[in-house]
C-alpha positions in Angstrom: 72.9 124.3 87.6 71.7 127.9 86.4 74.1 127.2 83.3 72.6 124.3 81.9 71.1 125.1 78.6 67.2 125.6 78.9 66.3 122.2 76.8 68.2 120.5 79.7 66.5 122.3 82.3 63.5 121.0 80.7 64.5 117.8 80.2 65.4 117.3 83.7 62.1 118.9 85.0 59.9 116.3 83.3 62.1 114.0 84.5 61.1 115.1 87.9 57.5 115.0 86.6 57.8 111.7 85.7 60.0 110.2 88.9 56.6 111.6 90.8 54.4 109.6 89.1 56.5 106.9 89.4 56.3 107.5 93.3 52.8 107.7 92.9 52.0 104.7 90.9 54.7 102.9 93.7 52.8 104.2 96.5 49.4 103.0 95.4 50.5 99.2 94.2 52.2 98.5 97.5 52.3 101.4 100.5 48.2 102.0 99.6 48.0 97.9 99.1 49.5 97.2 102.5 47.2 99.5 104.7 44.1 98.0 103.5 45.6 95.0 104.4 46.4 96.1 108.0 43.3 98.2 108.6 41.3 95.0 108.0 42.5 94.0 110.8 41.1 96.9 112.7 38.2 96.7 115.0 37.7 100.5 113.7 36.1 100.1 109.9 36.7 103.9 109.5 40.4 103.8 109.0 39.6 101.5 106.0 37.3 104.2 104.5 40.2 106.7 104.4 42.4 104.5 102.9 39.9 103.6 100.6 38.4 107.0 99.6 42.3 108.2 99.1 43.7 105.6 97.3 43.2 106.9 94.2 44.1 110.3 94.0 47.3 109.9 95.8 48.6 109.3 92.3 47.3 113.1 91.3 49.0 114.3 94.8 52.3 112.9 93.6 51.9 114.3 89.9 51.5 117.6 91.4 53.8 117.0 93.9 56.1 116.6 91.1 55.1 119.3 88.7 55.6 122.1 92.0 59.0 120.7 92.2 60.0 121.0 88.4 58.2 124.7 88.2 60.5 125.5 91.2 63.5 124.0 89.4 63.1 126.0 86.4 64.9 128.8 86.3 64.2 130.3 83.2 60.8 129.7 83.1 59.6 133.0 84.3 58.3 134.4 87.5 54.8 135.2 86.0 54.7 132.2 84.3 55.4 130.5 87.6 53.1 132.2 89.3 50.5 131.1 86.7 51.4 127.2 87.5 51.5 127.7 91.6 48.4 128.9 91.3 46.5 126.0 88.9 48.5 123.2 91.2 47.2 125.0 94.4 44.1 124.9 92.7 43.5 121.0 91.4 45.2 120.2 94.8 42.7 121.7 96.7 40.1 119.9 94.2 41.6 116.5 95.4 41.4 117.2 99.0 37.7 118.0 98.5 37.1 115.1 96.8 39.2 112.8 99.9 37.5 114.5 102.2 34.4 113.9 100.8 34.8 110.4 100.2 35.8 110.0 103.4 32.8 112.1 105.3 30.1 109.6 102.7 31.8 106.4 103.5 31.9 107.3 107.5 27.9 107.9 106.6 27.6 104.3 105.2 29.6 102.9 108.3 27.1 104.8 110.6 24.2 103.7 108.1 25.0 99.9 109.0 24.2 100.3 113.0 21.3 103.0 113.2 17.6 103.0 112.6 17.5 107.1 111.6 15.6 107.6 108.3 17.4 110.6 107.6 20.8 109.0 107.8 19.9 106.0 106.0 18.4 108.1 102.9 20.7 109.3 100.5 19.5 113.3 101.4 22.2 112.9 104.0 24.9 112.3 101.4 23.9 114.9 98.9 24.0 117.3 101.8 27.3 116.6 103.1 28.7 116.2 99.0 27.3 119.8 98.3 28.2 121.5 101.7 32.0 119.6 101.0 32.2 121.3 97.5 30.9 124.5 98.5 33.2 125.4 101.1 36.3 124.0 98.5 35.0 126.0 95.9 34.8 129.0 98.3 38.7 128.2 99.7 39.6 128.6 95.3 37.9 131.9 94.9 40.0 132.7 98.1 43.4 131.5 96.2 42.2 133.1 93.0 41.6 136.4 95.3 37.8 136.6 93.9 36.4 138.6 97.0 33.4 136.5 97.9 31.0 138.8 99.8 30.2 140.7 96.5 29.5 136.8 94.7 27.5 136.0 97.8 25.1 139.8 97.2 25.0 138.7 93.8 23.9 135.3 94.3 21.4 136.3 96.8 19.9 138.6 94.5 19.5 135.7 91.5 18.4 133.6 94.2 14.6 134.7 93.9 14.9 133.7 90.2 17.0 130.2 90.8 14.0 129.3 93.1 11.2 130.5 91.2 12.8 127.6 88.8 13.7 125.4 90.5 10.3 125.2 92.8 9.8 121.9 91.6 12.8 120.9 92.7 13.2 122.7 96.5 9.6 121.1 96.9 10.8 118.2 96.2 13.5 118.3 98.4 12.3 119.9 101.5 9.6 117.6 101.0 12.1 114.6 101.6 13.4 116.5 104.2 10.2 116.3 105.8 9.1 113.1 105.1 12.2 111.9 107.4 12.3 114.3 110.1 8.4 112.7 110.2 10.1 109.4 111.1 6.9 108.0 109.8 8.6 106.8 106.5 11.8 104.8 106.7 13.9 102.8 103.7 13.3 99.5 104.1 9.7 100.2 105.1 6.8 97.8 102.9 4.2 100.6 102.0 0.9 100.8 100.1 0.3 104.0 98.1 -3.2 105.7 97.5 -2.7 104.3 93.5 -2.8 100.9 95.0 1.1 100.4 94.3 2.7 98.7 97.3 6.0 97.8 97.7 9.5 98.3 99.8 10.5 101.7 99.7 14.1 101.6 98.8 15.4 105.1 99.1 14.5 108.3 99.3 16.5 111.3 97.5 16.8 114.8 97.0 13.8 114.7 94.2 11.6 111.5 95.2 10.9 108.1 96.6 11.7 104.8 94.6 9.5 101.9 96.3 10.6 98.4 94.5 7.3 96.4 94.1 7.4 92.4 94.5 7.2 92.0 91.0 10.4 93.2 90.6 9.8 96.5 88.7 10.6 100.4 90.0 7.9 102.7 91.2 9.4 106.3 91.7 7.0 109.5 93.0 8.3 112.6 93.8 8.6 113.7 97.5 5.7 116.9 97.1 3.3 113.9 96.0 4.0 111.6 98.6 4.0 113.8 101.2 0.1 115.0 100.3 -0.6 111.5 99.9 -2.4 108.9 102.3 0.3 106.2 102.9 -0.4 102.9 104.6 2.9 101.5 106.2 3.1 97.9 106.9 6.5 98.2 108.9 5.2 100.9 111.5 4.7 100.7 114.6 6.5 96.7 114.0 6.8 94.8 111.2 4.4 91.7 112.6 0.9 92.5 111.8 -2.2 89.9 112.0 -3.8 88.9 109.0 -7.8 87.7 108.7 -8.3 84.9 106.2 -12.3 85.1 105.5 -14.2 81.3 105.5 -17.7 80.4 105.0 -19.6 77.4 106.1 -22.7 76.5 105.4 -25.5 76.7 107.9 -25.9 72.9 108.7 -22.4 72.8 110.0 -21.9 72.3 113.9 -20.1 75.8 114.7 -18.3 74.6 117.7 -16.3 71.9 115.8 -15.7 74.3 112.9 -14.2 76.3 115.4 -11.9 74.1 116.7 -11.2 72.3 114.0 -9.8 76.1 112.0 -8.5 76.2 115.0 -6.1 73.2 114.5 -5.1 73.5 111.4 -4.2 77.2 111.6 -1.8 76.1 114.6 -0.4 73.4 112.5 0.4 75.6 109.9 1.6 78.7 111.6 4.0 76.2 113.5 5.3 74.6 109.9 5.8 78.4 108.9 8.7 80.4 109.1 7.4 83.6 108.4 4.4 83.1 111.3 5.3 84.3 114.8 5.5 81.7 116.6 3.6 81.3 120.4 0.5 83.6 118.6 -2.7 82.0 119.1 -4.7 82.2 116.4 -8.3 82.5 116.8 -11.5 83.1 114.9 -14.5 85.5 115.0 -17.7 84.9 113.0 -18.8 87.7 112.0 -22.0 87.4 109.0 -25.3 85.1 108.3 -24.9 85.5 104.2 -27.0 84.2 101.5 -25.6 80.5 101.6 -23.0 80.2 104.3 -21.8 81.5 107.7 -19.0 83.8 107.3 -16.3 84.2 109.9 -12.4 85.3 110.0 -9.3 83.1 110.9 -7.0 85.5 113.0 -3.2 84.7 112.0 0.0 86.8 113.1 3.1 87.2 110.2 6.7 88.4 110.8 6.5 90.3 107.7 3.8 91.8 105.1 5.4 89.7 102.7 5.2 86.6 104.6 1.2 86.3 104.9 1.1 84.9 101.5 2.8 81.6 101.6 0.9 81.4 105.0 -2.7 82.0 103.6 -1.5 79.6 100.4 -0.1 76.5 103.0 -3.8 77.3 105.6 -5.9 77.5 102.9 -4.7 73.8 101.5 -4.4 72.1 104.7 -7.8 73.9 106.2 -10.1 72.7 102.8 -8.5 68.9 103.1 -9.1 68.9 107.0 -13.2 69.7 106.3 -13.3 67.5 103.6 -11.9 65.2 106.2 -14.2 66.4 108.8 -17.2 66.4 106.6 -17.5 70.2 107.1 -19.1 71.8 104.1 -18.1 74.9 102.1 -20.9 75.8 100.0 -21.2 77.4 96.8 -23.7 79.5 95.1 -26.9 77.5 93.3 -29.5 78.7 91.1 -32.4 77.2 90.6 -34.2 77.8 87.1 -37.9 77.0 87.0 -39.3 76.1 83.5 -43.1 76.9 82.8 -44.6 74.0 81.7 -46.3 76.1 78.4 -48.3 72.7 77.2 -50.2 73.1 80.7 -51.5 76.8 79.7 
């Protein structure tokens, strides 16, 4: 085999090359194809994130798979030059574990994500941790292959370090900021929030650099994590989600306030009955609570599932409570002024 001329030897190792990929390509279209099919099956969802996060760089395992084989076949390719090509396969095959393994470590996240209540898990933080702690300790393993000593790299990065983090304090305040905000457990994705700008909205995640609330309107507010955290920050989803709401009413002074009473009363039940987003079984109540200019003011007392869900309430009581005292001949009085004209012919 020796013998063979060295543009056969070369021929034959690209065949070899090529017969991997082959394997590869094989592998993925059916072997890959048939344990997704039986790990759906699974009562376990984390086998299915393994062959998913694999699944495409078993292709690139083959090729260099292959490629060792045919530098190992070649015979008159050179012992330095071998050497050269062991190490660069040892090297991008290291890189593809890193990047299974890490596929694999942020899908397990996600999985966990699905069943808990942690802030910290289900803010993306968690995954840029785990990503950057995954590459560091591959990137450490290559320096080891390439026989780069590391503890002189690690002197020398601690002693740039001062200068990385005198520019990047924006940045690491930003972070440990998010870091904070979660270990607080006072913030949570998910949560409906109202920021000291006014801006309310669900907060929808909460990275590295800063918070992206998604407003009802549809449109994107993002504010980095330093300025959140100094900020006062009313959460509509902490301690519960339900909250009561106080729908202010005025009546004028003529009106019997014991019917008014029950009368609100009734058609605040009705409604809150008709709605899903009420809790249902609250009570709702009212509570006078001002002699104004023209009218008695009071509150109506109503309980919501949601921050969100007080508006449709508030639209449906407010139509059904003016028809009832129109109804009930209660009035709801409005502002008058009265202009006086001096009669100038009398002067």
């Amino acid at each position: 085999m020796h013998n063979l001329p060295p543009l056969k030897e070369y021929i034959i190792a690209g065949a070899i090359i090529l017969f991997s990929l082959f394997l590869g390509i094989v592998f993925k279209r059916i072997i890959v194809q048939w344990l997704i099919r039986v790990t759906a099956k699974t009562a376990w969802k984390g086998d299915e994130v393994i062959v998913h996060a694999s699944k495409g760089v078993f292709t690139y395992l083959f090729l260099l798979a292959g490629m060792y084989a045919a530098a190992i076949y070649l015979p008159g390719f050179g012992v330095v030059k071998k050497e050269v090509v062991f190490l660069v396969l040892h090297i991008l095959t290291v890189f593809c574990l890193t990047l299974i393994i890490s596929r694999i470590l942020t899908g397990w996240i996600a999985l966990y994500q699905e069943s808990t209540d942690s802030p910290l898990v289900k803010s993306t933080i968690l995954n840029y941790i785990i990503k950057s702690v995954v590459f560091v300790i591959g990137i450490l393993i290559i320096l080891q292959i390439l026989k780069i000593p590391i503890t002189p790299l690690l002197t020398a990065l601690g002693v740039g370090g001062l200068a990385v983090a005198l520019a990047l304090q924006t940045t690491l305040s930003n972070l440990f900021a998010g870091i904070q905000i979660l270990a607080a457990k006072n913030l949570h994705p998910g949560d409906y929030v109202r920021l000291e700008s006014g801006d309310d909205g669900y907060i929808v995640d909460i990275n590295w650099r800063s918070t992206t609330i998604k407003a009802l309107s549809n449109r994107i507010i993002i504010i980095p994590n330093n300025r959140l955290a100094d900020s006062v920050i009313n959460n509509f989803s902490k301690p519960e989600e339900e909250l009561s709401i106080l729908v202010g009413v005025g009546i004028s002074y003529s009106s019997d306030l014991e019917k008014v009473e029950r009368v609100t009363v009734e058609v605040a039940r009705e409604t809150m009955a008709a709605n899903e987003g009420a809790v249902q079984g609250f009570e709702p109540f009212i509570r006078y609570n001002k002699f104004d200019a023209y009218t008695i003011n009071f509150n109506v007392i109503l309980r919501v599932r949601t921050f969100v869900d007080q508006f449709l309430l508030q639209h449906e009581f407010i139509k059904k409570l003016h028809a009832r005292y129109k109804q009930e001949g209660i009035e709801i009085p409005f502002p008058v002024t009265t202009i006086v004209k001096a009669d100038t012919a009398a002067k």
